[in-house]
N, C-alpha and C positions, 0 to 999 in steps of 0.2 A: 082607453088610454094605456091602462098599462100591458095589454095584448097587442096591441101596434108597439110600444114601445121593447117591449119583446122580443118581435118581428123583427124588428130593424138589428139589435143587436144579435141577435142569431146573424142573420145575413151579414153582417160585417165579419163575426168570427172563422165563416165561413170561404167567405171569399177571402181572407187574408189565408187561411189555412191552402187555397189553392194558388195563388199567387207565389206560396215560399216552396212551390214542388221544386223549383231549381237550386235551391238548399240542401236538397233531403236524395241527392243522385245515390249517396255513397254512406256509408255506415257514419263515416268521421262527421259530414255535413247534417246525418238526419240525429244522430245522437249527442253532436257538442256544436252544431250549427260552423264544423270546419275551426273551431276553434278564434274566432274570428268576434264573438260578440260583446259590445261594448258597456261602457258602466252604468246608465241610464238602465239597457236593456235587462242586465246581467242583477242589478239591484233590484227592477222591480219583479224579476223574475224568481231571485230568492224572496223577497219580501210575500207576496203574492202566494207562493209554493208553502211561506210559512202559514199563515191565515188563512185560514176556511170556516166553512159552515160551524167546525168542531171549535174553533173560537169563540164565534160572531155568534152561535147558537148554544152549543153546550157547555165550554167553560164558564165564558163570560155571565151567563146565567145563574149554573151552578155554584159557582162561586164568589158571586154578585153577591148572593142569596145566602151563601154560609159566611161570608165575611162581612160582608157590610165595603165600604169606602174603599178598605186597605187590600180589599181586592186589584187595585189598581197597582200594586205592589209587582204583581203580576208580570203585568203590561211594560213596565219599568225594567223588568229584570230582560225580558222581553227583547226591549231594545239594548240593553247594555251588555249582557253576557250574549241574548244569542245571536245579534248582531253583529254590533260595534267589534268586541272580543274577536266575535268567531270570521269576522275578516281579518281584523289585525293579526291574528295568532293561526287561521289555516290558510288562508286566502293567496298569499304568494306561494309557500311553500308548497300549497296543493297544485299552484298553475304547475310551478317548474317541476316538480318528480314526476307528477303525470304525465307530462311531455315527456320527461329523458325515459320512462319505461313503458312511453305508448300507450299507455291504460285509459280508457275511457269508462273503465264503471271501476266499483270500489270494489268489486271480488279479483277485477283486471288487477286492479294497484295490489291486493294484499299475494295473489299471484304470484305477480313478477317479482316485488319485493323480495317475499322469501320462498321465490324458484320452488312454489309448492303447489301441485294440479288440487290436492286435496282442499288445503287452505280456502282456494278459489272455489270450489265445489260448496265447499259449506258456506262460506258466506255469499254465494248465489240462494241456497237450502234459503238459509234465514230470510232474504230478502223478499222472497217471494209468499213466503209463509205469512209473515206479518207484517207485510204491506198491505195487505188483502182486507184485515178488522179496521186497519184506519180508512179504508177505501170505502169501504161498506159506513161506517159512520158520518163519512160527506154526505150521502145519498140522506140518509136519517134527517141533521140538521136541515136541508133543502126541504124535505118532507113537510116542517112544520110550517115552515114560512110561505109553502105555495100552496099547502090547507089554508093557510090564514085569507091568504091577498087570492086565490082564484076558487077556492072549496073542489079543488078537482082532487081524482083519486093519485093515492101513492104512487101505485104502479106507473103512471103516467108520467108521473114526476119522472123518477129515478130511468124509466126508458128516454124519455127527451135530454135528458141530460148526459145517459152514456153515448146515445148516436151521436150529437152534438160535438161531444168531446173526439167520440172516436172519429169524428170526419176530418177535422181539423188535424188534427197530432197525427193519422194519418198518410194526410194528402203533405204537411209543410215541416214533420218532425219536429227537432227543436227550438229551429227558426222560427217557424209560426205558434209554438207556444210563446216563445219568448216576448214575439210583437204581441199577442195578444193580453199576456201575461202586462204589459206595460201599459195596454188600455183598460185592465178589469183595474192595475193597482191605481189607475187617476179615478178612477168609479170608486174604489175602498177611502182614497183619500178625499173626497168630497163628502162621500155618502156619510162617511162617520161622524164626521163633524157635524152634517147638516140634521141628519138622526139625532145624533145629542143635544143640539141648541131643540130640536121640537117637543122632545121627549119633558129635558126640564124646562122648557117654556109650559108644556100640561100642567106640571106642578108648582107653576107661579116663577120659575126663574131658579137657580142656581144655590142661592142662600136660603130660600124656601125651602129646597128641595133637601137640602141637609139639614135643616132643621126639622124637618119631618121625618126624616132617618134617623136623627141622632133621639127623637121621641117613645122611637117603637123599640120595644123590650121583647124576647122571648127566651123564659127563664129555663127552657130545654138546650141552650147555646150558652147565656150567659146573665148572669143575676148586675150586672155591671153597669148603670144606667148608660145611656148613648154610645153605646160599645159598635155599633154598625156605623158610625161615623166618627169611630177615632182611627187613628194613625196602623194602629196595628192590629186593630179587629179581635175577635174572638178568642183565636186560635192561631198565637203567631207559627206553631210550628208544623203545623199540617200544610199552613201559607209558606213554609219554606221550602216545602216540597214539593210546592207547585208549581213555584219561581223554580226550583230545582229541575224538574223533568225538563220545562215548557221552553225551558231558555238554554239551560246548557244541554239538554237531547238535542238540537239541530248539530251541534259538533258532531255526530255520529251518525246520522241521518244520509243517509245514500242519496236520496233524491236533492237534499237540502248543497253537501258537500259535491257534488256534481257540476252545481252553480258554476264552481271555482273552475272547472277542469275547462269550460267554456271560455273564459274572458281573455281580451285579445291581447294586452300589456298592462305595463306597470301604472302606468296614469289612468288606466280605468279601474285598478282596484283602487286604488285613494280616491277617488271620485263614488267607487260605487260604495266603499264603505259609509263615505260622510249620507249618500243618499237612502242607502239600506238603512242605518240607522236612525235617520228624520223618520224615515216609512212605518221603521217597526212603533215609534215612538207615538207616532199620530195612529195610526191603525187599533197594534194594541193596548197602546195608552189606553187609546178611547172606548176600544170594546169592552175592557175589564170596569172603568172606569164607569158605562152605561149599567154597564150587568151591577152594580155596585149599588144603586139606585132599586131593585127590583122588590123590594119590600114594599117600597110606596105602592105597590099592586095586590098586596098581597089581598085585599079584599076583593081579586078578579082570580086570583091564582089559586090552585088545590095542586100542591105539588104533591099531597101523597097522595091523589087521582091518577096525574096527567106527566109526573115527574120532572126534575131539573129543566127538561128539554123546552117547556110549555112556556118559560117564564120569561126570554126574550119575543116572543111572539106576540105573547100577550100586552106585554109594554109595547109595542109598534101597531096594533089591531087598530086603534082609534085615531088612528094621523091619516091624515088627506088621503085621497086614491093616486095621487101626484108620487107623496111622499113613501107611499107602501112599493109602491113601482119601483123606485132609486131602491127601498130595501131588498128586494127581490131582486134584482140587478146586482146589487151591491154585494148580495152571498152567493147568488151564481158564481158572481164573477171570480168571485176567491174559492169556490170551490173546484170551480171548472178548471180553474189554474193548477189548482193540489195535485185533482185528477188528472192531469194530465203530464206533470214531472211525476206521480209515482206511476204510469201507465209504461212511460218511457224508460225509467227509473228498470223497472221490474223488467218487460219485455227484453230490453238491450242486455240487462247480467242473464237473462234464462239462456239468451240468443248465444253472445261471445264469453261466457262465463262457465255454463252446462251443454246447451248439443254443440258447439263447435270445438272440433277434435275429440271430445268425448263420446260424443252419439255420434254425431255424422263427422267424418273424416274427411282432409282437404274441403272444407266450406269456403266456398265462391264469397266474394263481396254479393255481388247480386241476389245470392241463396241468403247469405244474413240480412241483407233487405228486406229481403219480402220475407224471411222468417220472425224478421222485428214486428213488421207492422202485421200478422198472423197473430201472434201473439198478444200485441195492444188489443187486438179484437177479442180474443178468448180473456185474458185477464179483467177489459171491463165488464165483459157477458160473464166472469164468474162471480166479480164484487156485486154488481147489479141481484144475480140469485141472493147471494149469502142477503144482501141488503133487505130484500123480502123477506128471508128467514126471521132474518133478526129482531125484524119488526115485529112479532110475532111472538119470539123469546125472552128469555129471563133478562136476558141481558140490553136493558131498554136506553142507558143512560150512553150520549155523546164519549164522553169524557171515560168513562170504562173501556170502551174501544182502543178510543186512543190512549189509554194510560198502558193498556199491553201490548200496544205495538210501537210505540213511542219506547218506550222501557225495554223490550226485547232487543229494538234494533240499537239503538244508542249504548242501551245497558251489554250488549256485544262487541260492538265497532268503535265505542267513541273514545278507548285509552289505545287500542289496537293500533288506531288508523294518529293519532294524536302524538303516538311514544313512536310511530314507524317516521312520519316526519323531521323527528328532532334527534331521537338518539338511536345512536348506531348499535349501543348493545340489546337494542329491542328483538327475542328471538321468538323462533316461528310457536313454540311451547307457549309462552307468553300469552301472543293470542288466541291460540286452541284454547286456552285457557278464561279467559275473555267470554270467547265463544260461547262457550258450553257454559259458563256461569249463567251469565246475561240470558240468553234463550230459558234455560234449563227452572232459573229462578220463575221469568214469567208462567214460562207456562204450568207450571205449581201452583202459582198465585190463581191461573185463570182455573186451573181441576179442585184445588184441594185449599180453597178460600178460606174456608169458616175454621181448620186446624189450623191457621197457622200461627205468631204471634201478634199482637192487636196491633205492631207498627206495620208492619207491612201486608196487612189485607188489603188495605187500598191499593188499588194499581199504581196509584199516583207515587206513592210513598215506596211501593215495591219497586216501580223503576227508579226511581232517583238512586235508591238506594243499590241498584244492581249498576250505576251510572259511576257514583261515589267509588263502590267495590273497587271495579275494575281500573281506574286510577290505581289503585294498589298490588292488585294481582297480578297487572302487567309485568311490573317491575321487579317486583318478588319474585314470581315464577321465572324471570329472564335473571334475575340472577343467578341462580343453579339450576341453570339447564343450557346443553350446549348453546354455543355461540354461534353466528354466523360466519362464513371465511372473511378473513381483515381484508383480505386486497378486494375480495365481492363487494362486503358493505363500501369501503371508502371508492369504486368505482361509482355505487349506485347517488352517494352522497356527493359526488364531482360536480354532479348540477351545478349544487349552491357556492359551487366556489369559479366556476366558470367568468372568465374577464369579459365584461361585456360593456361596452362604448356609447353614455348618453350624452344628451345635452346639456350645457352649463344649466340651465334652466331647473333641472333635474337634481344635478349634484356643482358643488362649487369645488370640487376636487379637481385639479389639474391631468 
């Protein structure tokens, strides 16, 4: 059953990946789907891009298991800042500036903004640099769950899942992620829910199941009786910097803020915000809120064996061959999504960001075509290696991955690209500045770990806080340091003020 059930989803993925080749003629159609895609699509295509394996497997687990309940704090922040917010607050602004300067990737936008080939060079640098450990950690979480549900080897996993991916995004760009993106997110939104109701039905139901959290004590966490099932858990402030990265990182997230550069007007962003944020709300409501649970296993679990990663698997092992099927579906399908906005993500800035007019002179549309989909092939055949490696190395935990590449890129990009939308004295110093924090921090954090100070050896904590920073740096640094020319900025800023003619329905203004 859940080998035919397999079958069939693969061949849907795949024939839809072939049917959208008439999307994918021209750079604009294979990398923003023509600009054309609507809120349904567009929502579940961020939602989807946001959850993966690294949730569903190694947060939610992780920090199920160190918090208790209030891990679902999470989840919450989840849908409120890095949804709800991050449409309200980039969502129009990103459609209309990427339009008036053409940009279709975020090294494009920082670019043309401030008329700088360098600017655009190093935030292509970053992008690709560490997009690569959060890619590698999809493959990881997938790892466990198709040990669990089929006992085949790793390597197998992570190769059916990069050809898979790469046939599709491929052959339909980001048309065909997009549709497919909106069939894995109706699989996430069933699947989570239907997992949770089985998960605490095993432990008698819902009020059971928290009384048997609120029973278990471990006095290495907290001397505190039923501290796993109250409001704010162990450790409010480490949980604030988890909410911190998890939620407000996608404001800076290249593959995430992309979403926006696609959607086709203004009634599909209000539509796709109220739907983004149901999604993030049921998704990762519900995965942090499962992970939250994972003590009651604890006499199945040896996390100091098998580590963080082990401890949603093992809560799913004993549910139906039905049910293990929908789970294995259920993280494909958010993973296969991930991978495939950052495969597009990364490929299009290397393509029009680094060798066009840099390395190669006069580039064809047709030449960045085929040098797009060139490169989705090399980039998932290089995360694929690293993903072997990694298995293998120090560095074992989901959520490590992602805490330094999540943090690198956001903790760079997400005051740069945030202060470049809204204010005009945002200058080109500012973000070099951004830049070089954000990268420079991580990657300290990932060589030179054990010297640093005890708050930010965590990745988690190191990026939010490289996130927080850069809020400040921006602005600082663009204070005393030249300005940009006033008639350039208020041309580039003409968008937002452009007169444009709806319907009553729209606006009651005459």
């Amino acid at each position: 059953m859940k080998l035919v059930i397999l079958i069939l989803y693969f061949a849907l993925l795949i024939y839809i990946g072939l049917r959208c080749r008439k999307h994918a003629t021209d750079v604009n159609g294979f990398v923003l789907g023509g600009r054309s895609v609507g809120p349904w699509l567009t929502a579940f295509a961020y939602g989807t891009s946001y959850f993966s394996a690294v949730v569903f497997v190694g947060y939610a687990g992780q920090f199920g298991w160190k918090y208790g309940i209030s891990a679902t704090w999470a989840g919450i922040g989840n849908c409120i800042i890095g949804s709800l917010l991050s449409w309200v607050i980039l969502g129009r602004r990103t459609r209309v500036m990427t339009q008036h300067l053409e940009s279709a990737t975020m090294p494009q936008f920082f670019g043309e903004r401030f008329h700088s080939r360098a600017l655009k060079i190093a935030a292509s640098a970053i992008i690709f640099v560490f997009l690569i450990p959060y890619t590698a950690s999809l493959y990881n979480g997938l790892s466990r769950l198709f040990g669990m549900a089929f006992n085949i080897d790793y390597s197998v996993c992570i190769v059916l899942m990069a050809v898979l991916t790469a046939i599709y995004v491929i052959a339909g760009g980001y048309m065909a992620t997009a549709i497919n993106d909106f069939i894995q997110g109706i699989i996430m939104l069933f699947g989570i829910v239907i997992v949770i109701g089985a998960v605490l039905a095993s432990k008698g139901g819902l009020m059971a199941a928290l009384d048997g959290l609120a029973q278990i004590t471990d006095e290495t966490v907290s001397t505190t009786p039923g501290i796993f099932a109250s409001f704010l858990g162990p450790d409010p402030l480490n949980l604030m910097f988890v909410v911190i990265l998890t939620s407000l990182g996608t404001w800076g997230l290249p593959q995430m803020v992309q979403k926006f550069y696609a959607i086709t007007d203004e009634g599909a962003i209000k539509k796709g915000t109220i739907i983004s944020t149901l999604f993030a709300l049921v998704v990762a409501g519900g995965c942090y809120f499962l992970g939250g649970f994972g003590r009651l296993f604890s006499d199945q679990i040896d996390v100091a064996a098998n580590g963080y990663d082990s401890i949603i698997p093992t809560m799913l092992q004993n549910l139906s061959p039905a049910l293990i099927a929908l789970v294995v579906i259920l993280v494909l399908s958010a993973s296969m999504s991930t991978l495939s906005s950052l495969v597009i993500a990364s490929s299009s800035t290397l393509t029009i960001d680094f060798l066009k007019d840099n390395i190669i002179k006069n580039m064809k549309e047709k030449s960045q075509l085929l040098m797009i989909r060139v490169l989705i092939v090399v980039f998932i055949a290089i995360s694929a290696v690293l993903a072997l490696i990694q298995y293998k190395s120090s560095v074992t935990f989901i959520a490590q991955l992602m805490g330094i590449s999540w943090g690198a890129l956001a903790g760079a990009f997400l005051a740069p690209f945030l202060y470049s939308l809204y204010w005009k004295g945002t200058t080109k110093m500012g973000c070099w500045a951004s830049f070089i924090f954000g990268s420079v921090l991580m990657i300290v954090n990932m060589l030179a770990r054990p010297s640093l100070p005890a708050i930010i050896q965590s990745p988690i904590n190191c990026g939010s806080i490289a996130m927080l920073a850069g809020l400040v740096i921006v602005p600082v640094v663009s204070f005393v340091t030249p300005k940009q020319d006033k008639e350039d900025v208020d041309q580039i800023f003409s968008c937002y003020e452009k007169t444009t003619t709806v319907k009553q329905k729209t606006s009651l203004h005459d």
